[in-house]
C-alpha positions in Angstrom: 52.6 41.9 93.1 52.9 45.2 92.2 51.5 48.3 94.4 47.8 49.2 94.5 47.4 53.2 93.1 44.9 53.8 95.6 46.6 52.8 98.8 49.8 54.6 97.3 47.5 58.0 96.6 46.3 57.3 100.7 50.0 57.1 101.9 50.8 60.4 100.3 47.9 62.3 101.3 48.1 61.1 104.8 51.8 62.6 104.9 51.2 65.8 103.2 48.1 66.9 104.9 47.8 68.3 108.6 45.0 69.5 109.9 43.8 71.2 113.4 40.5 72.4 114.8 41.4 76.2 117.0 38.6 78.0 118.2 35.7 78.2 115.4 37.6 77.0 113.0 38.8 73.9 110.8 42.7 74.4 109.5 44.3 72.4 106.5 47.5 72.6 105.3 49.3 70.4 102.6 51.7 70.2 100.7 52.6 71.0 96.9 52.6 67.5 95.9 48.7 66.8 96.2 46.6 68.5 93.7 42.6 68.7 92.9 42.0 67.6 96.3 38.4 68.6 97.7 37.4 68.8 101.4 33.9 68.4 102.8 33.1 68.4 106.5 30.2 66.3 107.0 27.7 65.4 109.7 28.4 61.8 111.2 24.6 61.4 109.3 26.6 62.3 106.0 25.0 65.5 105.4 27.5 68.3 103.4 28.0 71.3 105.8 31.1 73.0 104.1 32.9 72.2 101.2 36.8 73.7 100.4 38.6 72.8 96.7 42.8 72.6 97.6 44.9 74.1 94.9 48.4 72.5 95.3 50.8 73.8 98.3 49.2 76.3 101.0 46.1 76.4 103.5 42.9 76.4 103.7 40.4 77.7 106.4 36.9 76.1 107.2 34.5 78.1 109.3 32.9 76.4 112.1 31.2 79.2 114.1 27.5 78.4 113.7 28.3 74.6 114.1 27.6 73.2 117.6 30.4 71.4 119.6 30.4 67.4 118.5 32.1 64.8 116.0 32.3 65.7 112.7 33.5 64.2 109.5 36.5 65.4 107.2 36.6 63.7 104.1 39.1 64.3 101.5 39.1 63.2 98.3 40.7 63.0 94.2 39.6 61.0 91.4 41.5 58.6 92.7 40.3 57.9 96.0 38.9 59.2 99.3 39.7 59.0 102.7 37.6 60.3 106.0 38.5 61.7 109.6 36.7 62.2 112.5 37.1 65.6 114.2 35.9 67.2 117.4 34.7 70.7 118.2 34.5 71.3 121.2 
């Protein structure tokens, strides 16, 4: 049996992306490796609230001032796949 793409994709994204909520604000980092990666933070009801495109290696900050404390949704995704986190502002 050979290896599924997508659950390969998932393994690699999982190990080249951090990501921290300080203050008001959302933090990404990754590494060079993952390319045409898009970030939305979501409502838990779906909605879009912020969306963030990641070029290949760096950071990436996501405002979260006007956004009350609560659970929020990070979803990342590629043409290959997507995957979601829940994060807390508190």
């Amino acid at each position: 049996m050979r290896p599924c793409p997508t659950f390969q994709w998932l393994k690699e994204t999982l190990k080249a992306i951090a990501y921290y909520v300080r203050a008001n604000a959302l933090f990404l980092e990754y590494l060079p490796n993952q390319k045409g990666l898009q970030a939305n933070l979501l409502t838990l009801g779906g909605q879009i609230l912020c969306k963030e495109v990641l070029a290949s290696g760096g950071a990436a900050k996501m405002d979260l001032a006007g956004l009350p404390a609560g659970i929020y949704l990070l979803r990342l995704s590629s043409n290959k796949a997507q995957v979601t986190f829940k994060i807390f502002k508190p």
